[in-house]
C-alpha positions as CSV (number, residue, x, y, z in Angstrom):
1,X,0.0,0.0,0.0
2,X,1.7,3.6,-1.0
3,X,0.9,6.3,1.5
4,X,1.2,9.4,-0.4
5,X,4.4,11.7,1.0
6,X,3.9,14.6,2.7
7,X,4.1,18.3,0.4
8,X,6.5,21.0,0.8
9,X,4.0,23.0,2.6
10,X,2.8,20.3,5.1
11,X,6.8,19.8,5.6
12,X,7.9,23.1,6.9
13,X,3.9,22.8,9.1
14,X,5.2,19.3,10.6
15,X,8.4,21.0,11.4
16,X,7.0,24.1,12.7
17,X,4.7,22.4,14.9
18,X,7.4,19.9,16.3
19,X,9.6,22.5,17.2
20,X,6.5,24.6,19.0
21,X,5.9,21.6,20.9
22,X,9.3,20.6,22.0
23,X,11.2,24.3,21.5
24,X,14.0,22.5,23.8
25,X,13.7,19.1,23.8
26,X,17.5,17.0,25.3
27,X,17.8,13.7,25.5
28,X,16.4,11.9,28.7
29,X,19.6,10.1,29.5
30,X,21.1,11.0,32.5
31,X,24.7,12.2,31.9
32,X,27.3,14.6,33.3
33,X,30.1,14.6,30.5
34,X,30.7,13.1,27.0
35,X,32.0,9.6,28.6
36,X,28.9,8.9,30.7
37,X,26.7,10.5,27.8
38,X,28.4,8.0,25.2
39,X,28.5,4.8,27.3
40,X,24.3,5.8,28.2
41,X,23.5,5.8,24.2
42,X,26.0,2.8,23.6
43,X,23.8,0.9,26.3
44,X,20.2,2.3,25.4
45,X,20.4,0.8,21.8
46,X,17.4,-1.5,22.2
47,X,16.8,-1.2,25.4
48,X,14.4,1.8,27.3
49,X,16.0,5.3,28.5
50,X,14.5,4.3,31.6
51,X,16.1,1.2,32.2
52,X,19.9,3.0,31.0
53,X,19.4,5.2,34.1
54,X,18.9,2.7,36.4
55,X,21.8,1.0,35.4
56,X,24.6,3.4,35.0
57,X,25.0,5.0,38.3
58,X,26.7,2.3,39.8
59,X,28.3,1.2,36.3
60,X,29.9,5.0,36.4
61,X,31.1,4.9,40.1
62,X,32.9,1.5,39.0
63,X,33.9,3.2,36.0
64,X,34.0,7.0,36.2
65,X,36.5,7.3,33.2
66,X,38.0,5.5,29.6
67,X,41.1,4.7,31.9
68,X,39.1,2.3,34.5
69,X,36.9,1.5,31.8
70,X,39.6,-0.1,29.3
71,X,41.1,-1.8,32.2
72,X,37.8,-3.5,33.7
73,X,36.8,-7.0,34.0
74,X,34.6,-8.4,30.9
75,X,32.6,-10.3,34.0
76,X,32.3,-7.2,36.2
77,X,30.6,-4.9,33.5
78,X,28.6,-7.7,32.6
79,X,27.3,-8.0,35.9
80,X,26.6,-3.8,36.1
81,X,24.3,-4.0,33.3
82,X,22.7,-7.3,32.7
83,X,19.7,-5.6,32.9
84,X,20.2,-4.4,30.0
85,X,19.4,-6.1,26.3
86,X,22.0,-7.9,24.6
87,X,24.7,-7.2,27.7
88,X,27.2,-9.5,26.8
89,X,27.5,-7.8,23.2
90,X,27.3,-4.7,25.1
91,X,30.0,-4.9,27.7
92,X,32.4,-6.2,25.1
93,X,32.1,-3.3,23.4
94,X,32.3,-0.5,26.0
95,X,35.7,-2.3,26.7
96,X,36.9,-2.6,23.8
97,X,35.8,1.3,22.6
98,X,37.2,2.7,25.9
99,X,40.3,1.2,24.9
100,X,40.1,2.3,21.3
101,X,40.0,5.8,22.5
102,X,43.3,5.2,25.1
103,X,45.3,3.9,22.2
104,X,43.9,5.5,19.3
105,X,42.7,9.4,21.0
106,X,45.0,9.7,23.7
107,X,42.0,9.3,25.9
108,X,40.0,11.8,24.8
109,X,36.6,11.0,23.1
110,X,36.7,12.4,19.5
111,X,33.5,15.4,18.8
112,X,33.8,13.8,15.2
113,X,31.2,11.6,13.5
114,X,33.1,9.6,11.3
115,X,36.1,9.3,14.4
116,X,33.2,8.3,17.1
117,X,31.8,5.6,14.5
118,X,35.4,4.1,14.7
119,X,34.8,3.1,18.3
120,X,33.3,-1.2,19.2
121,X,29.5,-0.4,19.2
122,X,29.4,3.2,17.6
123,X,27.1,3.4,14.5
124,X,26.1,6.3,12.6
125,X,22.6,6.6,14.9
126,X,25.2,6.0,18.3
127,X,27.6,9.1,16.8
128,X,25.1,11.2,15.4
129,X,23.2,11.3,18.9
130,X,26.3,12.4,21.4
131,X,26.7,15.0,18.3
132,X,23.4,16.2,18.3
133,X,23.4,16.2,22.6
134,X,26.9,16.8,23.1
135,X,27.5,19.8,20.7
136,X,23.8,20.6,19.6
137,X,25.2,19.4,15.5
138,X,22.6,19.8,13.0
139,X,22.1,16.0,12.5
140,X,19.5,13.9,12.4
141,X,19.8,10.1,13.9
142,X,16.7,8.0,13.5
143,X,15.4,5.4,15.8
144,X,12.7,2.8,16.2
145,X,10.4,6.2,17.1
146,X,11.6,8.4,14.8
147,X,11.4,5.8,11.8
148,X,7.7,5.2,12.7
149,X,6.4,8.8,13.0
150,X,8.6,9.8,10.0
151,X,6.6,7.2,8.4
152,X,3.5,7.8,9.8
153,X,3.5,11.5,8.7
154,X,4.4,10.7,5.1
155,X,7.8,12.6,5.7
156,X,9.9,8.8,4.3
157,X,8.7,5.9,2.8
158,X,12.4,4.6,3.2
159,X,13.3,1.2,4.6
160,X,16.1,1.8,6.5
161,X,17.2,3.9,9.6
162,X,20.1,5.2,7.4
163,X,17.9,6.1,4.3
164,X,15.0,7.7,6.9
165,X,18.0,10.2,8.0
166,X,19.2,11.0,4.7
167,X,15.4,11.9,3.7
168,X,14.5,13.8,6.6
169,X,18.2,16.0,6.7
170,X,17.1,17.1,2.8
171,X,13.5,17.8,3.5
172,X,13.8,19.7,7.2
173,X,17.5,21.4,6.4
174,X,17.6,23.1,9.5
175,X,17.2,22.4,13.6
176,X,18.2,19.2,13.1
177,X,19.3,18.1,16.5
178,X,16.3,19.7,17.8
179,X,13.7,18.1,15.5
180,X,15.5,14.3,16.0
181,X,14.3,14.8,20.0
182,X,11.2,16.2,19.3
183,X,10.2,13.5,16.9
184,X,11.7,10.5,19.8
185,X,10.0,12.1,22.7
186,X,6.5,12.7,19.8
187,X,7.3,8.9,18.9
188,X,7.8,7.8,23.1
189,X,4.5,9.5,24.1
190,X,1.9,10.1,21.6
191,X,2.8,8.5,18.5
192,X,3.5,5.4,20.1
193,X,3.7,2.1,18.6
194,X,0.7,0.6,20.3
195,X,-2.2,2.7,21.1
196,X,-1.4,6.0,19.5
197,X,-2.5,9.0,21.4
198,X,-4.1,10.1,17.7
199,X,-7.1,12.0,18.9
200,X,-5.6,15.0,21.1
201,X,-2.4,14.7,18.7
202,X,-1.4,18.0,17.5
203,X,-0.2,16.6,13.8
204,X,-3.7,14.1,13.4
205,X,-4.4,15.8,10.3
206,X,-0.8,14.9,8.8
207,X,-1.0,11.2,9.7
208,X,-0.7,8.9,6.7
209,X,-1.6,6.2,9.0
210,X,-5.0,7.4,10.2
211,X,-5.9,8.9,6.9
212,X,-5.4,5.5,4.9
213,X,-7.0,2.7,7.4
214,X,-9.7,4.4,8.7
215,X,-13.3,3.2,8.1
């Protein structure tokens, strides 16, 4: 079934609207500097903001820097976020990245997309978000939320994260890093997967979705 794409005009209206209704929207990962911000979007890759921040207090008092980081038991880390999905994958990697960054960055975490996506676990979606948090880049990272609504509002018909970033950085050009958290915390709480807040939603006459199966 083709859902027909969202205009020009109904574009820069979606945008306008977003930004109206988030005008400072952060992530909700608890952070205090770029290493605790980059291990928290490492670990929330399928798993719930929620359940990062119950996890990585202790996980950072272990852990407060790359240093104890690279030097930490696979076992130990394992056991501070088991909580969390796919942990063993996970713990390898924050290793083997805070080790990467010792040997490779003299310790310092690189501000640089391509640099940050040379790190064990670091995608473009992973770099793209400490970018957009970290240094407020106009970037757009797409996850499961903001592929949905992005889908929903007949802004991409893409099927992949990567391709849904590429379409939404041409057709919104500007506020990037604010519109990617608008359209997560949109995605988190009204435009949910399951049960849809559609009738108080403040884009219901943009929704592809609504438009195209209702009776």
């Amino acid at each position: 079934m083709t859902i027909k794409k969202a205009t020009k005009k109904e574009i820069e209206e979606i945008k306008s609207l977003l930004l109206e209704h988030y005008p400072n929207s952060i992530t909700e990962l608890n952070y205090t500097n770029l290493y605790e911000l980059l291990v928290s979007v490492m670990l929330s890759a399928q798993c719930t903001d929620k359940r990062v921040n119950i996890i990585t207090p202790a996980l950072f008092k272990a852990y407060p820097n790359v240093i104890k980081l690279a030097n930490a038991s696979l076992d130990e880390v394992k056991e501070y976020i088991k909580s969390c999905s796919f942990y063993n994958n996970k713990a390898k990697n924050l290793i083997k990245m805070a080790q990467y960054v010792i040997e490779h960055y003299h310790g310092e975490i690189p501000l640089e997309p391509k640099k940050l996506m040379k790190l064990a676990g670091v995608g473009q979606k992973t770099a793209n978000v400490v970018m957009i948090e970290y240094t407020g880049a106009n970037l757009m990272a797409v996850d499961t939320h903001v592929f949905r609504v992005a889908h929903r509002l007949g802004l991409s018909d893409d099927t992949t994260a990567t391709k849904t970033e590429e379409t939404l950085s041409k057709k919104f050009k500007t506020d990037l890093h604010l519109l990617h958290q608008a359209m997560v915390l949109f995605g988190r709480y009204r435009c949910k997967a399951i049960n849809p807040q559609c009738e108080e939603c403040f884009l219901k006459k943009y929704c592809r979705t609504s438009q195209t199966f209702k009776v």
